[in-house]
C-alpha positions as CSV (number, residue, x, y, z in Angstrom):
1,X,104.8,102.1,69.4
2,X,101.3,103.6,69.1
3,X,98.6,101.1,68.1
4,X,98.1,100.1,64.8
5,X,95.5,101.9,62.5
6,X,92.3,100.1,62.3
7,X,91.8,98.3,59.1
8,X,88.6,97.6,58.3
9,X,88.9,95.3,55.2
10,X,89.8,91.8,55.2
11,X,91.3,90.3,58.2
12,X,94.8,90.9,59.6
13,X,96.5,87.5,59.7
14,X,99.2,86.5,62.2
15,X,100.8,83.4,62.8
16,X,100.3,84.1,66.4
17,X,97.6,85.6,68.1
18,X,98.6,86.4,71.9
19,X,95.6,87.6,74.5
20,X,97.7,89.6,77.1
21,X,100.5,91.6,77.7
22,X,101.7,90.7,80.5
23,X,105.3,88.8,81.1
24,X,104.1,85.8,79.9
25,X,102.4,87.4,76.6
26,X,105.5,89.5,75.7
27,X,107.4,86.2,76.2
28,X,105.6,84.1,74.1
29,X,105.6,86.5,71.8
30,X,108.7,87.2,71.4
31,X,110.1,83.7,71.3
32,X,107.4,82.8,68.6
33,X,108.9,85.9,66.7
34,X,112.7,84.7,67.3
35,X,111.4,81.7,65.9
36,X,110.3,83.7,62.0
37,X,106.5,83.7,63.4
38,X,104.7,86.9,63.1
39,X,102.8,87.7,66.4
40,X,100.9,90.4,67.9
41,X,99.9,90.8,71.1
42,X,96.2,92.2,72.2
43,X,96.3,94.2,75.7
44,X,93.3,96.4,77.4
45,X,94.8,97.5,80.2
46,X,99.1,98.2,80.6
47,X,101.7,96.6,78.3
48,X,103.7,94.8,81.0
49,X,101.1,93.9,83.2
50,X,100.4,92.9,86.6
51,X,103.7,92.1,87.7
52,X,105.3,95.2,86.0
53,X,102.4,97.6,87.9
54,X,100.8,96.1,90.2
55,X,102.9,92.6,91.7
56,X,106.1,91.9,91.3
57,X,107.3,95.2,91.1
58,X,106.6,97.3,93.3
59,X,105.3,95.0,96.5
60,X,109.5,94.5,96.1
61,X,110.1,98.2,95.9
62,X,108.2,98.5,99.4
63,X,109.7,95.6,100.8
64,X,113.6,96.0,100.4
65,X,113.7,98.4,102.3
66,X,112.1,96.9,105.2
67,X,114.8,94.3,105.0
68,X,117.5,96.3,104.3
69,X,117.0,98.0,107.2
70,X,116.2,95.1,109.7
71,X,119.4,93.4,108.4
72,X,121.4,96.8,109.0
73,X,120.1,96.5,112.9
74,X,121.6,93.0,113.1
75,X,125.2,94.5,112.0
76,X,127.5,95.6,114.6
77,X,128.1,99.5,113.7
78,X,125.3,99.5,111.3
79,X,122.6,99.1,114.1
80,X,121.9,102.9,115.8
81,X,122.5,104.1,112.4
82,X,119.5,101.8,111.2
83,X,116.9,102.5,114.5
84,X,114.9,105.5,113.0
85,X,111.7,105.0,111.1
86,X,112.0,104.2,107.5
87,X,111.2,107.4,104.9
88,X,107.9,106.5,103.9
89,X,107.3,109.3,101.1
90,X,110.6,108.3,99.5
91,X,109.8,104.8,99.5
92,X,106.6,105.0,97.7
93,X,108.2,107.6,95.8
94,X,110.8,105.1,94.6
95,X,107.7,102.2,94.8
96,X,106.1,104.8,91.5
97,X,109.3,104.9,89.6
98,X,109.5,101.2,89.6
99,X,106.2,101.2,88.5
100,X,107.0,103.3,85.5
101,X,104.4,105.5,87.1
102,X,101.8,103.3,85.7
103,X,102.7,104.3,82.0
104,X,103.5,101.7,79.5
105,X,105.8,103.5,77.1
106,X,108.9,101.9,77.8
107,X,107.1,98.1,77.3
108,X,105.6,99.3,74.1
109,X,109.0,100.4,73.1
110,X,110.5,97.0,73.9
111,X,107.6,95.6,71.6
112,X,108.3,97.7,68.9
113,X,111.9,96.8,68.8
114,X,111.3,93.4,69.3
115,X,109.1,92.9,66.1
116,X,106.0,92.6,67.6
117,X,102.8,94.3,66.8
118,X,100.3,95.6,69.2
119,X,96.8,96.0,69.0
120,X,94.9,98.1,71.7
121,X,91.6,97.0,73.2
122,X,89.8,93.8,74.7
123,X,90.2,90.7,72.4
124,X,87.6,87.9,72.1
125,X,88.0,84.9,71.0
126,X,85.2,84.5,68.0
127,X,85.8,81.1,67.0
128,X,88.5,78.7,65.9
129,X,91.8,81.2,65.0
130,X,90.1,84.5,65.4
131,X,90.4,86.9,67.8
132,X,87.9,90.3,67.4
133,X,89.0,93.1,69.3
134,X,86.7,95.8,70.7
135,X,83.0,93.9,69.6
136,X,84.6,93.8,66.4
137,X,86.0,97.3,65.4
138,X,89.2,94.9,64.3
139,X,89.2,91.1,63.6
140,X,92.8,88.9,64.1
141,X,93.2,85.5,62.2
142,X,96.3,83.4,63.5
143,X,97.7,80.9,61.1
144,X,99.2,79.0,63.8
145,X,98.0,79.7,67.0
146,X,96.2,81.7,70.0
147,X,98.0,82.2,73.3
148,X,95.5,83.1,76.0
149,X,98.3,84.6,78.8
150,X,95.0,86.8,80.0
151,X,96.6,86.2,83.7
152,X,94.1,86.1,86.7
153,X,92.4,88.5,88.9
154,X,91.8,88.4,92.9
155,X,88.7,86.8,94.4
156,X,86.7,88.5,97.1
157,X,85.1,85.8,99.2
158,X,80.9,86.2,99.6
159,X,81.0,88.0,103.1
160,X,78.1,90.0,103.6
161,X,78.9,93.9,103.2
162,X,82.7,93.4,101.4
163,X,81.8,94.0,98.3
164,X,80.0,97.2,98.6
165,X,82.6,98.3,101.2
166,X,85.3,98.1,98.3
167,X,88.9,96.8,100.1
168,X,91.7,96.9,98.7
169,X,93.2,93.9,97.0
170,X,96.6,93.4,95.6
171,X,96.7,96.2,93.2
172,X,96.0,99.1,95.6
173,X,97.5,97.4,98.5
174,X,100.9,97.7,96.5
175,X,100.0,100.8,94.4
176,X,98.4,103.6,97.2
177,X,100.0,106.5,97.7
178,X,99.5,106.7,101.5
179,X,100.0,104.8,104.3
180,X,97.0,103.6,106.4
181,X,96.7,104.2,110.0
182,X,95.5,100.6,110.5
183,X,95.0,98.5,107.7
184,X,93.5,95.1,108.1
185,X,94.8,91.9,106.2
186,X,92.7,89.0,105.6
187,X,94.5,86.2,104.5
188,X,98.1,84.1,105.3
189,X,99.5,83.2,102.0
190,X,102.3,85.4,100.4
191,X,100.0,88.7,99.3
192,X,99.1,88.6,103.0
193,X,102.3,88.0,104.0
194,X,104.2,90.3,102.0
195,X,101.9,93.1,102.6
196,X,101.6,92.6,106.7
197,X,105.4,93.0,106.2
198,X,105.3,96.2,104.3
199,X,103.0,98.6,105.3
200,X,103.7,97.6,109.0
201,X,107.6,98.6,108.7
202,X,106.2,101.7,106.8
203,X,104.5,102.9,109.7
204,X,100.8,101.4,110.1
205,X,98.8,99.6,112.7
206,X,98.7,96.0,111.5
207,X,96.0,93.3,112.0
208,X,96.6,89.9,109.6
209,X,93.8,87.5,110.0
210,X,94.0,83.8,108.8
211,X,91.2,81.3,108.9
212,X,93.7,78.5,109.0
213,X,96.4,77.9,111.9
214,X,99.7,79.3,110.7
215,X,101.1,81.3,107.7
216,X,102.6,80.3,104.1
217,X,100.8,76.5,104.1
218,X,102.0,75.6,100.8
219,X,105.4,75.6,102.7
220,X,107.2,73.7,105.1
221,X,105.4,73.9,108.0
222,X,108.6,75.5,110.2
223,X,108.5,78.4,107.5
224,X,105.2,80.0,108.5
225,X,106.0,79.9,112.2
226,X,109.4,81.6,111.5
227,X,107.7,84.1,109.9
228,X,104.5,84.9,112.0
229,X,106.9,85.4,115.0
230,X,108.7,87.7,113.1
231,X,106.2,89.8,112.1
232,X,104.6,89.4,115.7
233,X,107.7,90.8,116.9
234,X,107.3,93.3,114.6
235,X,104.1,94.3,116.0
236,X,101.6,92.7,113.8
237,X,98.5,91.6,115.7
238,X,98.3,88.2,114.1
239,X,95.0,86.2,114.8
240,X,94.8,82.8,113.3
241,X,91.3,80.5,113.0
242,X,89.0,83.5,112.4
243,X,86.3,83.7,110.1
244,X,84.9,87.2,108.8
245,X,81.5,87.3,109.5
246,X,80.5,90.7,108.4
247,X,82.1,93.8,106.6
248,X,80.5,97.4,106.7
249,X,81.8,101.2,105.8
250,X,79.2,102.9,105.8
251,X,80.9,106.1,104.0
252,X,82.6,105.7,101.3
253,X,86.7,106.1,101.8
254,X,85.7,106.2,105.4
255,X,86.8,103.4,108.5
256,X,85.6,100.2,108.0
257,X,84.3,97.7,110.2
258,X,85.1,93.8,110.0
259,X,82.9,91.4,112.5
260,X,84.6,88.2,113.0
261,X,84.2,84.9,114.2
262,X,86.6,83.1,116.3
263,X,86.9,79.8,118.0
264,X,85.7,79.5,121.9
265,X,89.4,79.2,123.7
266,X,90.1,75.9,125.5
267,X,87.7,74.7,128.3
268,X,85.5,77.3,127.3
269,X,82.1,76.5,126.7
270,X,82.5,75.8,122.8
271,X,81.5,77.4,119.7
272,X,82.7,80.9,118.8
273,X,83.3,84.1,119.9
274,X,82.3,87.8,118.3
275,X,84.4,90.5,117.7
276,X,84.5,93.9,116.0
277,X,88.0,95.4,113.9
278,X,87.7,99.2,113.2
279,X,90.1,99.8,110.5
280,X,91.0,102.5,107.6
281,X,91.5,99.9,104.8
282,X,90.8,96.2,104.4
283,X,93.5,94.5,102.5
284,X,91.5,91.0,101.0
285,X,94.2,88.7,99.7
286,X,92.5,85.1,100.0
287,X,92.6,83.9,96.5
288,X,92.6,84.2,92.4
289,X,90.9,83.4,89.4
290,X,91.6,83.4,85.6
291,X,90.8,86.5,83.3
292,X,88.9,83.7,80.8
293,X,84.7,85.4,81.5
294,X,84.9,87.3,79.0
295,X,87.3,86.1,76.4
296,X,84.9,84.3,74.0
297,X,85.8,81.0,75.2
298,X,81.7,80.0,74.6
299,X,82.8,80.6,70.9
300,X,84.8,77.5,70.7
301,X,82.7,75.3,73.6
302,X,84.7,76.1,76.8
303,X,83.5,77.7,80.2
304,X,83.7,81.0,80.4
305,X,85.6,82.4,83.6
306,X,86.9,78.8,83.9
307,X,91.2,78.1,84.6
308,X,91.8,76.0,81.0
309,X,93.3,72.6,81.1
310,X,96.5,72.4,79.5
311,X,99.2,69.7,78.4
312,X,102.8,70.0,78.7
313,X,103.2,72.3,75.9
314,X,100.6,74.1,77.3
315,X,98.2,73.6,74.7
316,X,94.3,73.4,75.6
317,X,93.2,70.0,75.7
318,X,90.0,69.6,74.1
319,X,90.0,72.3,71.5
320,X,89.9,70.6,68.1
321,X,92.6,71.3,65.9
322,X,95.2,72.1,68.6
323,X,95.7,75.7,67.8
324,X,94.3,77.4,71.5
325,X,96.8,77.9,74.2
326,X,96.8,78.5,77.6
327,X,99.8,80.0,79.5
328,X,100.5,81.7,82.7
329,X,98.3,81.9,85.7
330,X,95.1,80.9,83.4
331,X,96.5,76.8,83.1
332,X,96.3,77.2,86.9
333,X,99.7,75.2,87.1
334,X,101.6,77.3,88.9
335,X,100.4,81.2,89.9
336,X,104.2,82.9,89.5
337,X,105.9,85.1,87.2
338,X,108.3,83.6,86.6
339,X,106.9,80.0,85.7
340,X,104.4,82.2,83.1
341,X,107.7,83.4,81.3
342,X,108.9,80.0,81.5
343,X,105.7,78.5,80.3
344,X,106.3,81.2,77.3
345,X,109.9,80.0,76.5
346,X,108.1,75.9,76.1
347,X,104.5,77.0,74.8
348,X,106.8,79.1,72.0
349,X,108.7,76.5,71.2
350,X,106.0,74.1,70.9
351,X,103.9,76.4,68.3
352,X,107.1,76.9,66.4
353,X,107.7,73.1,65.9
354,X,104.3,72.8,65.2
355,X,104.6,75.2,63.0
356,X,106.9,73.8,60.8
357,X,106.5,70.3,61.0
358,X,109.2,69.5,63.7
359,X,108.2,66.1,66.0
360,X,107.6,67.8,69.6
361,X,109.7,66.5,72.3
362,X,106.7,64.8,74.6
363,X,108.7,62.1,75.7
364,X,111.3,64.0,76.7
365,X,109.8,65.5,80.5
366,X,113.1,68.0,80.7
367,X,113.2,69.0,77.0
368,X,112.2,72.1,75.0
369,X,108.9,71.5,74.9
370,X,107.7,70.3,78.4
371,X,106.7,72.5,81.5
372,X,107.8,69.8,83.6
373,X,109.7,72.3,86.2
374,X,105.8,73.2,86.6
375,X,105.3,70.2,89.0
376,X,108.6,69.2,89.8
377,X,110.9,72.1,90.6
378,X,108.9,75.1,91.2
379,X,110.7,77.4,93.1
380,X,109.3,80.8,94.9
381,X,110.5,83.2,97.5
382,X,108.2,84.8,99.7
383,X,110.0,88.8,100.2
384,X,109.1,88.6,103.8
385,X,111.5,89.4,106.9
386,X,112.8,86.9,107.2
387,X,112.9,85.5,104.0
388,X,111.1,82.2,102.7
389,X,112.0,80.4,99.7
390,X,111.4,77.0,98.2
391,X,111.3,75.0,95.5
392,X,110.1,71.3,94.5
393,X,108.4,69.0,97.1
394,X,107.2,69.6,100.7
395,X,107.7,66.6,103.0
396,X,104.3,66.3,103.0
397,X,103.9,66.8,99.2
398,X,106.3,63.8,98.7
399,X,104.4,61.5,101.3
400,X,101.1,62.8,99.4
401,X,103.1,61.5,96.3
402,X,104.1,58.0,97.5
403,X,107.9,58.7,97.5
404,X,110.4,57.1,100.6
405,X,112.3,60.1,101.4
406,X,114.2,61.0,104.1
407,X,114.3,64.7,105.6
408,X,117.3,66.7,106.5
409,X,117.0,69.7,108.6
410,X,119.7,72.2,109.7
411,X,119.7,75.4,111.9
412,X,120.9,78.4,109.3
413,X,122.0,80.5,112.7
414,X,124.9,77.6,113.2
415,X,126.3,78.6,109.7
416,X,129.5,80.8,109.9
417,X,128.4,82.7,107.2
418,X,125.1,83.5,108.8
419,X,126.5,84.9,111.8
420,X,128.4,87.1,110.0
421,X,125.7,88.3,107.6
422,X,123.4,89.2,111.2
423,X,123.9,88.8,114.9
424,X,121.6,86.5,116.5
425,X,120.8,85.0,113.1
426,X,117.7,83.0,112.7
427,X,116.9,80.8,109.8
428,X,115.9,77.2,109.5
429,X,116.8,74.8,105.9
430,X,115.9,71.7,105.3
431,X,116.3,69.3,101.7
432,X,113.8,66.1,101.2
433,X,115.7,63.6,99.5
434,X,114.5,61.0,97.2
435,X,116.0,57.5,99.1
436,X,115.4,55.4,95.8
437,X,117.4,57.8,93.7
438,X,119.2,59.7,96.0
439,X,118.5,63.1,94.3
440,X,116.6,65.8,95.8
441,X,113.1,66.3,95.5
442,X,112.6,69.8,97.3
443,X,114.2,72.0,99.4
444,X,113.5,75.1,101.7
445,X,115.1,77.7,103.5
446,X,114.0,80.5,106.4
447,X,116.0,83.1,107.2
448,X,117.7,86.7,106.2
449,X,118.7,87.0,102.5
450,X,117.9,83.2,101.5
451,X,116.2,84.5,98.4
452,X,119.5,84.0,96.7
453,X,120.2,81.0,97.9
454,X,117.2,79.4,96.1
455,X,118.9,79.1,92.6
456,X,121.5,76.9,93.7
457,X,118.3,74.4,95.2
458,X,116.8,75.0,92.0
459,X,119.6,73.5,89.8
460,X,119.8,70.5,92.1
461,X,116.0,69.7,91.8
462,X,115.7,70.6,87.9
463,X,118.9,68.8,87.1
464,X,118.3,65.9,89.2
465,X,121.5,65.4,90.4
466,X,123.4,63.2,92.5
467,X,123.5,63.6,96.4
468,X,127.2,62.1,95.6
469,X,127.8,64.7,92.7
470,X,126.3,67.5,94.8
471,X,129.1,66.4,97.6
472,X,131.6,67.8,95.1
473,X,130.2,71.2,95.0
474,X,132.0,73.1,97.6
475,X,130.1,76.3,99.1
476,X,132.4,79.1,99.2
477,X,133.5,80.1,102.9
478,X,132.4,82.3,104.7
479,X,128.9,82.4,103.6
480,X,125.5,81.2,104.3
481,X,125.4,78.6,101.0
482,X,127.8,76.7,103.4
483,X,124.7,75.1,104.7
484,X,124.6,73.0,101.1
485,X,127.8,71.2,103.3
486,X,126.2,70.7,106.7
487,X,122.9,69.6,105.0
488,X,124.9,67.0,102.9
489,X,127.0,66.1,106.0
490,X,123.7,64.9,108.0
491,X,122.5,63.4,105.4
492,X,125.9,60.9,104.8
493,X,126.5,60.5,108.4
C-alpha cells in the first residue's frame, strides 16, 4: 500500500493514532481495528521494524546455524559430517532474505489488508490528540487515542573517541555483509552474547569484554557461567571486570583501537592495569533508550527522550484525559518483542473498552486488560550455544521480593532425553517455588535446544498452577521436558 496522498484541508481523524511500525504498532493496530476502531499507523523508517530488520530476525538467521551445526557434532554419525567451517556467504545470504532485504513491501501489504492506513514520515505529537507528520506537511486527530510504540534505540556510553570512531551497534552487527577478521564486543547481556556467538562460529577472531564478573546477569547466576565456557571453548577471548578507557580509528572504516582498564590481579600491587585491543569493528551493545526526543512529548508536558510511565493498560500516567499511550520498549517494562506485541493485544483492548464505555478489568491482574505477565511471567530465550531461557523470578529476584521459596535444581545431562538429543550433554534447570502457595514463581533452563522448552514454564508461571496439578502433567518419554518429572520429584521428596 503506497502512502496516502497528502490532504491538506481539515484534519484526518482516526480513532487511533499509532507512532511506530514496528511489532508492537502493527499489533496495536490491528487489534484496535478488529475491535471497529479506525487506526493508522505513522512510520519513518521500515514497516516492521527493528525486530523484522534489524533484531529478531536476522541475529536468528545467523545464529541457527551455529547451533545446528554444534548439535550435529554431538550426534553419533552426524559429527565428521558437521566438522567443516560453516558457509558464511550463504548464511548471510539467507540472514538478507529473512530480512526481506530491508524492503518493507510485504509489511505494507499486510497493513493494507488488514485495514489499516499508513502515513509515511516522522510524527510529532503537537498536543492533546494530534499527531503532525513531517513539521506539519499532514496533521492526525485521534478520537480515542495515541499509541507511542516508537521502540528504543542503543546507547553508546561517553568513552572518549567512540563516538567519532563509529562501532557498530545492534543493527550493523546483525545486518553487515561481511565478516570481520576480529571484531570486538563490549558488553555481556544477550546483544553481546548473541553476537560473540555468531560472528565467532562464522569465522572471526572474537574478543567480548564485560565490566561486570560473568554473562547474562538478569539470569540465574549458573546460566552465564554455562555460557561463557561455552563460548570460551569456542574460542572467544572473554575478559570480564574491564573498563574501556579510550577508543580511536583514526581512518575511517579502518582498525580500531580500544584502551582498556583492568583490575590489578591478586597480590598484585592494586589498582589497574592498561591494555591496548587492535580490532576491525567494535560491536557496542551496553544498553538502550526510548525513541521519545523528538516525538513532541514537550507539547503535552513530558520529557523529551524520557522512557514514559505507564499503568497496566499501558496508558501514560499523568496525561490529562487518558488518551496517550505508551507500549513496547518505550514503558521500559520489559525490552522484548514479544511482550510489546503482548502489551498491544492489552493496550488494544483497553482503548477499545474505553472506547465504548465498557468498565476495564483493573482488578482483574490476569484479565484482558492488564500487562501483568510484564512482571510476573516474563519469559526470554537467549539464542546462544548453549541455549538460555527463563521466565518469571530469579532466586534472587524472589528474595529481593520478600517471597519464602525454595529452589530446585537438576542436571539437564542426567535426562534420557538429553542424552539422546547430544552426547556429553550439558545443561543445568532449575524452578523457584513459591512455599506459601506452592506454585512456581520462575524457572530457568541451560542447555542445547531448551528454547522450546520455555513455553511449557511459561504456562505454569502465568497460570499459576498447582505444584500438585503440575504432578499430573506427564512429560512425554524420551525427551528432554522429562526434567518437568525429576524437578517435581526433588521437590516432593
Amino acid at each position: 500500500m503506497a502512502a496516502t496522498p497528502a490532504t491538506p484541508a481539515a484534519d484526518e481523524a482516526y480513532d487511533v493514532i499509532v507512532l511506530g511500525a514496528g511489532p508492537t504498532g502493527e499489533n496495536l493496530a490491528d487489534r484496535a481495528h478488529a475491535a471497529g476502531l479506525s487506526a493508522v499507523i505513522v512510520e519513518s523508517e521500515l514497516v516492521g521494524g527493528e525486530c523484522s530488520y534489524w533484531a529478531c530476525m536476522p541475529s536468528k538467521a545467523l545464529l541457527r546455524p551455529v547451533t545446528a551445526r554444534s548439535d550435529a557434532r554431538r550426534v553419533p554419525g552426524l559429527r565428521d559430517a558437521a566438522e567443516g567451517p560453516l558457509d558464511a556467504p550463504a548464511v548471510l545470504t539467507h540472514r538478507n532474505a529473512v530480512a526481506a532485504h530491508w524492503k518493507d513491501d510485504g509489511q505494507v501489504r499486510w497493513l493494507d489488508s488488514a485495514g489499516i492506513d499508513l502515513v509515511r514520515g516522522h510524527g510529532r505529537l503537537a498536543g492533546p490528540r494530534r499527531v503532525v507528520v513531517d513539521d506539519g506537511e499532514r496533521t492526525l486527530t485521534a478520537r480515542h487515542a495515541v499509541a507511542v510504540c516508537t521502540g528504543s534505540r542503543p546507547v553508546l556510553p561517553p568513552v572518549p573517541g567512540l563516538a567519532e570512531a563509529r562501532p557498530w551497534t545492534s543493527r550493523a552487527a546483525t545486518s553487515s555483509q561481511a565478516v570481520p577478521g576480529h571484531l570486538v564486543v563490549v558488553g555481556g547481556g544477550v546483544v553481546g552474547v548473541e553476537m560473540a556467538t555468531a560472528w565467532r562460529a562464522l569465522g572471526a577472531s572474537v574478543t567480548l569484554l564485560v565490566r561486570g564478573d560473568g554473562l547474562l546477569p538478569r539470569m540465574e547466576p549458573f546460566a552465564g557461567h554455562l555460557v561463557a565456557a561455552a563460548l570460551t571453548e569456542a574460542g572467544v577471548d572473554l575478559r570480564t571486570g574491564v573498563e574501556v578507557r579510550e577508543v580511536r580509528r583514526e581512518i575511517p572504516g579502518g582498525p580500531v583501537t580500544v584502551a582498556l582498564d583492568t583490575p590489578a590481579g591478586p597480590g598484585g600491587p592494586g589498582g589497574t592495569h592498561s591494555a591496548e585491543i587492535v580490532a576491525d569493528e567494535l560491536l557496542i551493545a551496553t544498553g538502550r533508550a526510548p525513541r521519545t526526543a523528538d516525538i513532541g512529548l514537550d507539547t503535552i508536558g513530558l520529557a523529551p527522550g524520557s522512557w514514559l510511565d505507564v499503568d497496566d493498560t499501558c496508558r501514560v500516567t499523568g496525561v490529562t484525559g487518558g488518551w496517550l499511550y505508551g507500549v513496547g520498549d518505550v514503558n521500559h517494562r520489559a525490552l522484548l518483542t514479544h511482550q510489546g506485541k503482548y502489551q498491544a493485544r492489552i493496550a488494544g483492548a483497553a482503548i477499545a473498552a474505553r472506547a465504548r464505555g465498557v468498565p476495564i478489568l483493573e482488578s482483574d491482574p490476569w484479565g484482558a486488560h492488564a500487562a501483568t505477565a510484564d512482571t510476573r511471567a516474563v519469559p526470554q530465550v537467549v539464542f546462544s550455544d548453549p541455549e538460555a531461557a527463563s521466565v518469571g523470578l530469579t532466586a534472587a529476584a524472589a528474595e529481593r521480593a520478600g517471597h519464602r521459596f525454595q529452589v530446585v535444581d537438576q542436571d539437564l545431562g542426567a535426562i534420557a532425553g538429553a542424552s539422546l538429543y547430544a552426547d556429553g550433554y550439558r545443561g543445568r534447570a532449575r524452578m523457584v517455588v513459591d512455599l506459601d502457595r506452592e506454585v512456581l514463581l520462575g524457572a530457568t533452563f541451560v542447555g542445547p535446544g531448551v528454547g522450546e522448552l520455555l513455553h511449557s514454564a511459561t504456562v505454569a508461571v502465568a497460570g499459576e498452577v498447582p505444584i500438585e496439578r503440575l504432578w499430573h502433567a506427564v512429560p512425554a518419554y524420551p525427551t528432554i521436558s522429562e526434567v518437568w518429572l525429576r524437578l517435581l520429584e526433588t521437590y516432593r521428596g
